[in-house]
DRENDREN-957295 format. One record per residue (C-alpha): x negated, y negated, z; residue number from 1. Coordinates in Angstrom, 3 decimals. Each point is the difference from the previous one (the first is absolute). Example, Ala and Ser with C-alpha at 12.3 -4.5 7.8 and 13.67 -1.06 7.14 Angstrom:
<sites>
+----------+----------+----------+-----+
|     east |    north |       up |   n |
+----------+----------+----------+-----+
|  -12.300 |    4.500 |    7.800 |   1 |
|   -1.370 |   -3.440 |   -0.660 |   2 |
+----------+----------+----------+-----+
</sites>
This chain:
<sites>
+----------+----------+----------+-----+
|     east |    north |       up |   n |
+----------+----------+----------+-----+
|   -7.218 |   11.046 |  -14.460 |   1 |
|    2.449 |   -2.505 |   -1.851 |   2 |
|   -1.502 |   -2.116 |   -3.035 |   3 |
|    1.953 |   -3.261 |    0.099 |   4 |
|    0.493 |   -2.717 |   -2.704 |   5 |
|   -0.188 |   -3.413 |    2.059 |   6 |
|    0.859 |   -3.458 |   -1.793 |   7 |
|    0.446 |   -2.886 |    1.836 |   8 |
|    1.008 |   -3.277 |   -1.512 |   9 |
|    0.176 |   -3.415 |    2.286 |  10 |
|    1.508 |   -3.315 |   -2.311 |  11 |
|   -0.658 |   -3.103 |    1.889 |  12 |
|    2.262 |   -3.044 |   -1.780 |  13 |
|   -1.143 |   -3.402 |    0.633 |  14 |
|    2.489 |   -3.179 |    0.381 |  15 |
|   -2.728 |   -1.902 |   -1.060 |  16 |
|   -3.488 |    0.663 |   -2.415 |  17 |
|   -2.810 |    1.542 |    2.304 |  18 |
|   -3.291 |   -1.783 |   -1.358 |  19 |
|   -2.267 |    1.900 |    2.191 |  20 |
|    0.486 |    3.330 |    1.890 |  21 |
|   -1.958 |    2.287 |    2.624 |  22 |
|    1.413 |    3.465 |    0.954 |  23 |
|   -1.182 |    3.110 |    1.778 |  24 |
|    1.574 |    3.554 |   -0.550 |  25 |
|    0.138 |    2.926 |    2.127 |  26 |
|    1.124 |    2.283 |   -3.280 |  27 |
|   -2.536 |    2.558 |   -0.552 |  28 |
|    1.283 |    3.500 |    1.154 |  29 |
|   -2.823 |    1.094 |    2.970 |  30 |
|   -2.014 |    3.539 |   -0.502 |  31 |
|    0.771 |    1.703 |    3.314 |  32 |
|    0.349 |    3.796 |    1.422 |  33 |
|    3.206 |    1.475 |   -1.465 |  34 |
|   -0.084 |   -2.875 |   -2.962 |  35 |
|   -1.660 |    0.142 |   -3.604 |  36 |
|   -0.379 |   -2.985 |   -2.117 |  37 |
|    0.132 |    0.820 |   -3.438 |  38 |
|    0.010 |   -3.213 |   -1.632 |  39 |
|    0.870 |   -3.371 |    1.256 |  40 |
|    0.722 |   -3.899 |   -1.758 |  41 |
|    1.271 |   -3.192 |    0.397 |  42 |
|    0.812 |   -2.230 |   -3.023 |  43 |
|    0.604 |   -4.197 |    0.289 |  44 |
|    2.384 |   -2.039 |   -1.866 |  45 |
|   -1.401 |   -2.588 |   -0.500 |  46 |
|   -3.608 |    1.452 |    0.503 |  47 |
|   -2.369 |   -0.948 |    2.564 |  48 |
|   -2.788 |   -2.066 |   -0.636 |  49 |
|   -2.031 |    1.381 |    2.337 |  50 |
|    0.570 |    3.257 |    2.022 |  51 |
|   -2.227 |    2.118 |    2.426 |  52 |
|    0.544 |    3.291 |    1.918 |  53 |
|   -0.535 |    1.076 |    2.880 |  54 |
|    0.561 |    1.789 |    3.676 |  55 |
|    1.335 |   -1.930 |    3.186 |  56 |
|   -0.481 |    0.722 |    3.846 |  57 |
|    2.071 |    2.959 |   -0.195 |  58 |
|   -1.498 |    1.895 |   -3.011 |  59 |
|    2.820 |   -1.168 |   -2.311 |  60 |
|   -0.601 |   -0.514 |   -3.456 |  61 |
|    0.605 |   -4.026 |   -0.688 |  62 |
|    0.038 |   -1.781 |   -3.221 |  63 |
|   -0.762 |   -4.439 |    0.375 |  64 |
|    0.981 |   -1.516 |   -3.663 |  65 |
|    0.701 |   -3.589 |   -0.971 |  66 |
|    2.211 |   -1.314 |   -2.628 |  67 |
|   -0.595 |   -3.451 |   -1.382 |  68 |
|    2.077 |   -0.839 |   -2.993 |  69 |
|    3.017 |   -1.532 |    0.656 |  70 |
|    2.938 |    2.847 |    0.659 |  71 |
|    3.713 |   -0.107 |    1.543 |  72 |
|   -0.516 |    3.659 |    0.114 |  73 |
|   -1.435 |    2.527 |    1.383 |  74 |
|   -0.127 |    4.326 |   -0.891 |  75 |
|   -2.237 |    2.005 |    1.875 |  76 |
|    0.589 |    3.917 |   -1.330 |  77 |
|   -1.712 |    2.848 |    1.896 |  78 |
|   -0.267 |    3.411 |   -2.024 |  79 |
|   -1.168 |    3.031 |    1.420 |  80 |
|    0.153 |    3.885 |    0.646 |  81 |
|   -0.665 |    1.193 |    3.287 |  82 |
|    0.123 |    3.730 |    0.957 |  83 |
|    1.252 |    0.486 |    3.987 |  84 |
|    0.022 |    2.267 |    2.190 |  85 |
|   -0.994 |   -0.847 |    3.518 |  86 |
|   -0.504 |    2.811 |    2.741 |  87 |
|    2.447 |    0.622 |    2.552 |  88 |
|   -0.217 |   -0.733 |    3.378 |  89 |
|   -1.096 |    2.071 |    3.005 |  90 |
|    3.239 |    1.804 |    1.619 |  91 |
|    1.067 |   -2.558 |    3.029 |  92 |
|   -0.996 |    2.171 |    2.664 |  93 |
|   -3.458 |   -0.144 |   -1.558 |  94 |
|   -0.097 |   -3.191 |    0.858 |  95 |
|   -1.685 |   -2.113 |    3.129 |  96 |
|    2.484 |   -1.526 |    2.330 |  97 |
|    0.388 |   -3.852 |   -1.259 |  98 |
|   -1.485 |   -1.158 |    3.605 |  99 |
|   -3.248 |    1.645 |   -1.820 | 100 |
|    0.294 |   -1.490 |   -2.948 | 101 |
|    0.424 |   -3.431 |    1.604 | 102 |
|   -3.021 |    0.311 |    2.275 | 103 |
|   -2.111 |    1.526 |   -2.396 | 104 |
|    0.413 |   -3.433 |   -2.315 | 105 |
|   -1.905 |   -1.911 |    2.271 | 106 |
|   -2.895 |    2.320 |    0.063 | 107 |
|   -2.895 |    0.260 |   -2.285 | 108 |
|    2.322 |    3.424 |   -1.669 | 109 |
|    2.293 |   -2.639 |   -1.042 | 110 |
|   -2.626 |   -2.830 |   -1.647 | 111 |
|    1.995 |    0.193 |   -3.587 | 112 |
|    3.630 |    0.166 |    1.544 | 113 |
|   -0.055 |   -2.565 |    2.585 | 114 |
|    0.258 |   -3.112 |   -1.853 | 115 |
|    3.513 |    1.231 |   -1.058 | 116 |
|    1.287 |    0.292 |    3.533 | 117 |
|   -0.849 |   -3.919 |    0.049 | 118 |
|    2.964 |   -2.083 |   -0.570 | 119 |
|    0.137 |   -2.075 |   -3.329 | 120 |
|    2.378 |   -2.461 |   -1.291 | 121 |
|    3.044 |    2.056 |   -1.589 | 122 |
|   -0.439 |    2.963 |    2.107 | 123 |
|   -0.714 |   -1.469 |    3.552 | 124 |
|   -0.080 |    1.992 |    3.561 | 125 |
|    3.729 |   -1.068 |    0.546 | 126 |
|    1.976 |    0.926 |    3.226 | 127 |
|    3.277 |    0.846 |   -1.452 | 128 |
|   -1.763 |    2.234 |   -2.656 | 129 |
|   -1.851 |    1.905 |    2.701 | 130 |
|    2.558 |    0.395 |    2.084 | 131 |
|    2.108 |    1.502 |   -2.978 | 132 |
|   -3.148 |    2.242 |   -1.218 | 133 |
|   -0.284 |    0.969 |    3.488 | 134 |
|    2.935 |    2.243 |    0.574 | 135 |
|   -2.426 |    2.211 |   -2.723 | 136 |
|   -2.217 |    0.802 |    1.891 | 137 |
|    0.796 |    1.626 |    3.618 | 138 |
|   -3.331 |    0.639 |    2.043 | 139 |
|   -2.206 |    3.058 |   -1.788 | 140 |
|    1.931 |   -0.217 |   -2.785 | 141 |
|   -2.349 |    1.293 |   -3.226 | 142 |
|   -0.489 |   -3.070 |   -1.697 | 143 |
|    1.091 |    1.476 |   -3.446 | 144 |
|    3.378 |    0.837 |    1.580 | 145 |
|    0.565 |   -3.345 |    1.233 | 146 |
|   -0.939 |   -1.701 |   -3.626 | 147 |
|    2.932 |    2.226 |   -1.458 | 148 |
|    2.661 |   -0.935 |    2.370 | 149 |
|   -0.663 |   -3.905 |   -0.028 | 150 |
|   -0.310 |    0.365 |   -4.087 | 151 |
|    3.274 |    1.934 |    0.048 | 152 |
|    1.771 |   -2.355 |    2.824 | 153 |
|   -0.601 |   -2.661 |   -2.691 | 154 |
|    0.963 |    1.610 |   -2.882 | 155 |
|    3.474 |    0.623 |    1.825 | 156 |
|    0.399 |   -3.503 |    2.185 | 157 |
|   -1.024 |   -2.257 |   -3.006 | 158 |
|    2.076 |   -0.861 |   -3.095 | 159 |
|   -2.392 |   -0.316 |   -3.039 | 160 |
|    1.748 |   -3.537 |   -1.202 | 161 |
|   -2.091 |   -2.276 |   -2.247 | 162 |
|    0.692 |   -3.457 |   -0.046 | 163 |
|    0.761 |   -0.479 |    3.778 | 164 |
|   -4.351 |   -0.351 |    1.015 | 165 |
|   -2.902 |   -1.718 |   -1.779 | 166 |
|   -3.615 |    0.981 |    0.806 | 167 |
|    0.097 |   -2.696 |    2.606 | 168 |
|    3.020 |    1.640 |    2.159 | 169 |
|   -1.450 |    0.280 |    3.386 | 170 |
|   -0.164 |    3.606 |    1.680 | 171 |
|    2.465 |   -1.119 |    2.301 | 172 |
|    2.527 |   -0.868 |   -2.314 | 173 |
|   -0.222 |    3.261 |   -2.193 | 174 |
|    0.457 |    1.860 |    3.427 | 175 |
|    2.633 |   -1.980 |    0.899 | 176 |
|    2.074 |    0.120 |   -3.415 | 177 |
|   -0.085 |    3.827 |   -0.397 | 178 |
|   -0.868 |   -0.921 |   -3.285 | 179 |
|   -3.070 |   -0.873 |   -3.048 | 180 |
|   -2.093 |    1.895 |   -3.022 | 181 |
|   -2.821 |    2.363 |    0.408 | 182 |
|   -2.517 |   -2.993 |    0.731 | 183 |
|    1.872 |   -0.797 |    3.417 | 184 |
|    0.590 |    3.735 |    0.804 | 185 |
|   -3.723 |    0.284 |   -0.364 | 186 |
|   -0.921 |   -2.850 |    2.093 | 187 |
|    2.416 |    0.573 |    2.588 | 188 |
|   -1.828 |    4.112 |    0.370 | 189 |
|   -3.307 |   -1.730 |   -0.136 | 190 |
|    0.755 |   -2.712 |    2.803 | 191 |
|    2.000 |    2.614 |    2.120 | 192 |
|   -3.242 |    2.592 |   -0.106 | 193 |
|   -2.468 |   -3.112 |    0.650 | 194 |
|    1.985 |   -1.474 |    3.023 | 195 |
|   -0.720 |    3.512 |    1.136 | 196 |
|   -3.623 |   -0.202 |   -0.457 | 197 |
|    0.202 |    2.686 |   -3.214 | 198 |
|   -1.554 |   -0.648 |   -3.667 | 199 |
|    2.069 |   -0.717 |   -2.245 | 200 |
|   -0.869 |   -1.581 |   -3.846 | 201 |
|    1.988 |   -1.273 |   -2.538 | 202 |
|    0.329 |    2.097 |   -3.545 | 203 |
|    0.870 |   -2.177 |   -3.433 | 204 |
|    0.689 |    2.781 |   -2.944 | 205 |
|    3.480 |    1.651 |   -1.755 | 206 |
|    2.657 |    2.474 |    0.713 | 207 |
|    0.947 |    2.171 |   -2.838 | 208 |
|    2.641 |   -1.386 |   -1.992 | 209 |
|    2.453 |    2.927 |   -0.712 | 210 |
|   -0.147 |    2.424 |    2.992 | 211 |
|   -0.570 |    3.995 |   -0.237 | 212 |
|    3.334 |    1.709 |   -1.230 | 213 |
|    2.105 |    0.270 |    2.206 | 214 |
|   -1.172 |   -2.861 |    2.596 | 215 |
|    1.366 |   -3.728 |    0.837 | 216 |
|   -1.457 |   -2.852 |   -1.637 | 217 |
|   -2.793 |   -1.300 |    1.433 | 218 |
|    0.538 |   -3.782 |    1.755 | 219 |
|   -2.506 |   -2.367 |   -0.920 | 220 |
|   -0.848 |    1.650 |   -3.619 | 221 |
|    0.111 |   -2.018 |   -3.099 | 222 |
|   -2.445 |   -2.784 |    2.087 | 223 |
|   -2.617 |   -0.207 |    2.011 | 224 |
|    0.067 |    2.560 |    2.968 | 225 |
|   -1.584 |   -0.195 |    3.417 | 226 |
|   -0.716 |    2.728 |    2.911 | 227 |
|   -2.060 |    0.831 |    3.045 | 228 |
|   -3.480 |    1.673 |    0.646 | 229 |
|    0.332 |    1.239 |    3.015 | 230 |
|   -3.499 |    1.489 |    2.174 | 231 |
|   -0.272 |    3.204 |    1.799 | 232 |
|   -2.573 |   -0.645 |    1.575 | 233 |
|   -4.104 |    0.500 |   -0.770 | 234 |
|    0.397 |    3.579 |   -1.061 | 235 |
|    3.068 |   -0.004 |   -2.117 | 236 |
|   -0.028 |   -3.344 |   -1.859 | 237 |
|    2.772 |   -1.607 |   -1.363 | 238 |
|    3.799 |    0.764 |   -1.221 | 239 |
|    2.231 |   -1.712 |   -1.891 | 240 |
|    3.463 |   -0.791 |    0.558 | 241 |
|    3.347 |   -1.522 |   -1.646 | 242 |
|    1.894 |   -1.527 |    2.383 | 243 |
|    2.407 |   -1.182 |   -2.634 | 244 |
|    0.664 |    3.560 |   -1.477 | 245 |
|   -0.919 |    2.191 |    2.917 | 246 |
|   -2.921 |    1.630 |   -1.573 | 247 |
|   -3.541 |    1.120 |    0.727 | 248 |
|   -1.473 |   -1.084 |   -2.882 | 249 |
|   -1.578 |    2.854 |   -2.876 | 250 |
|    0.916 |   -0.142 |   -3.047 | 251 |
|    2.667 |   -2.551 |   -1.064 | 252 |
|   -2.076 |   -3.091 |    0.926 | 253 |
|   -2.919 |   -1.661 |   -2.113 | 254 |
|   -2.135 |   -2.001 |    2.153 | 255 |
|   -2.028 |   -3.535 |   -0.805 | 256 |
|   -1.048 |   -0.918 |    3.250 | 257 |
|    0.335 |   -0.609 |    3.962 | 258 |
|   -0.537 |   -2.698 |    2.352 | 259 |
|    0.746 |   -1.401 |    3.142 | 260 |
|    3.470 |   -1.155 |   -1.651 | 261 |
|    1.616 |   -1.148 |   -2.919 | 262 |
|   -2.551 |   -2.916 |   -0.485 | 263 |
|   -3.111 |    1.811 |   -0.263 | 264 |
|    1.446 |    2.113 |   -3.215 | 265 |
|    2.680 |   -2.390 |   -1.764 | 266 |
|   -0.004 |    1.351 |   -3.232 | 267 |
|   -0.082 |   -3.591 |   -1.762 | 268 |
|   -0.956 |   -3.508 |    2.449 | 269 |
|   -1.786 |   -2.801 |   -2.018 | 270 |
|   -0.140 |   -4.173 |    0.296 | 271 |
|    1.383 |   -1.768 |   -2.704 | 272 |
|   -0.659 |   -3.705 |   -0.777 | 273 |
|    3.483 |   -0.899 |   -1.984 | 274 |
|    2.830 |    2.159 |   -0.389 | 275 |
|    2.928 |   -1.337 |    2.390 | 276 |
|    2.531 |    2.421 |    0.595 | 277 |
|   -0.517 |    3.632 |   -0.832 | 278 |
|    2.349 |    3.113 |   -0.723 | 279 |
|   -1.342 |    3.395 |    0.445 | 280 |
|    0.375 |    3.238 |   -1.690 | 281 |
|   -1.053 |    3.735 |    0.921 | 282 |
|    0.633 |    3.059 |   -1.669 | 283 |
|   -1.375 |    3.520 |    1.172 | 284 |
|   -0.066 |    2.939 |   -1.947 | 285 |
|   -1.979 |    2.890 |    1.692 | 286 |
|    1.097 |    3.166 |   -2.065 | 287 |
|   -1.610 |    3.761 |   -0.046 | 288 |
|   -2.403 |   -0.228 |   -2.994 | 289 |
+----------+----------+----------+-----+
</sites>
């Protein structure tokens, strides 16, 4: 098991004074199977007048917190140490072939999956996305096998390139480009599985920042991270994988939270009344403790 030191530091800078502010964070590290929290807080600059925390839909730890003195800015700092280590996966062959897997969703077996083989906004059923996620799965294929070679088919046809997407860039486009960050990889393996009737959820959380000796740099560290929860099926559960880095996830991730897609688990969302234009600022360091 790997102990990780997490701090996470978002800087919101306002063109104009913010009198009165509303926000809702997905930042607290969630407790599950193969991951230990140790200790976990987030600090406001300026503080919140009011704040309240709580769990949402998916289990998720959420904190709601309103700021009303005038600011024109905003720091939001999340501190904690996680320990990680989350099981490894069945061998493929293990596995039940995906036409299983996709039939047994719509059964009472699959009551706590099925929702996430429902389309949702950023991560619809699209065509072009099955078609692609498709050529993964051959008939009888063992699921598990097929969620490696569509991770891996990403990793190699799609050039990690920040700048060139927003979290607004259509499925479509991503596909069509060859090109985004770990949020569109994500989406793109989530919409591919759910245009073929498979589960597939959204995970928020970190890469490690420096990689084991003797490995490549991880793409997406040093920010926000995002992967793919994957189910087996009733009897095996769920897997995660990293489409962007070609991983099955153990224990160089730190998890917050999953959803349907990136909405359900942005890490900072809020209303503001004031504020004009804003400029934004991340920085990620996820370090072994």
């Amino acid at each position: 098991m790997t102990r990780y030191a997490l701090t996470h530091v978002t800087t919101y800078r306002y063109g104009a004074v913010v009198d009165l502010a509303s926000h809702l964070l997905h930042l607290t590290p969630r407790a599950v199977p193969g991951q230990v929290v140790l200790s976990s807080s987030i600090a406001l600059s300026p503080p919140a007048a009011h704040r309240r925390e709580g769990r949402d839909h998916f289990g998720n730890g959420v904190t709601w917190l309103s700021v009303e003195a005038p600011h024109d800015s905003l720091r939001v700092t999340l501190e904690a140490e996680v320990e990680v280590a989350f099981p490894p996966p069945p061998p493929d062959a293990a596995t039940p072939p995906w036409e299983a897997v996709r039939d047994a969703a719509v059964t009472p077996a699959g009551w706590d999956a099925v929702e996430f083989a429902l389309p949702s906004p950023h991560a619809p059923a699209d065509p072009g996305a099955g078609a692609y996620a498709a050529a993964s799965f051959p008939p009888g294929r063992p699921v598990l096998a097929g969620l490696r070679d569509l991770a891996s088919r990403i990793r190699r046809d799609f050039a990690f390139m920040p700048g060139v997407t927003t979290i607004s860039t259509p499925v479509g486009q991503v596909l069509s480009q060859r090109a985004g960050v770990c949020q569109d990889f994500a989406h793109l393996m989530i919409a591919g599985l759910r245009a073929l009737g498979l589960p597939a959820r959204y995970c928020s959380g970190y890469v490690r920042t420096r990689p084991p000796p003797g490995e490549p740099r991880r793409q997406g560290a040093d920010q926000s991270h995002a992967w793919v929860g994957c189910w087996l099926g009733p009897g095996l559960g769920w897997v995660d994988l990293d489409p962007t880095n070609d991983l099955v996830v153990s224990d160089e991730h730190l998890l917050l939270g999953w959803g349907r897609d990136y909405a359900d688990v942005s890490p900072v969302k809020g209303i503001l009344l004031g504020g004009g234009r804003q400029v934004l600022e991340v920085s990620v360091d996820l370090l072994p403790a």
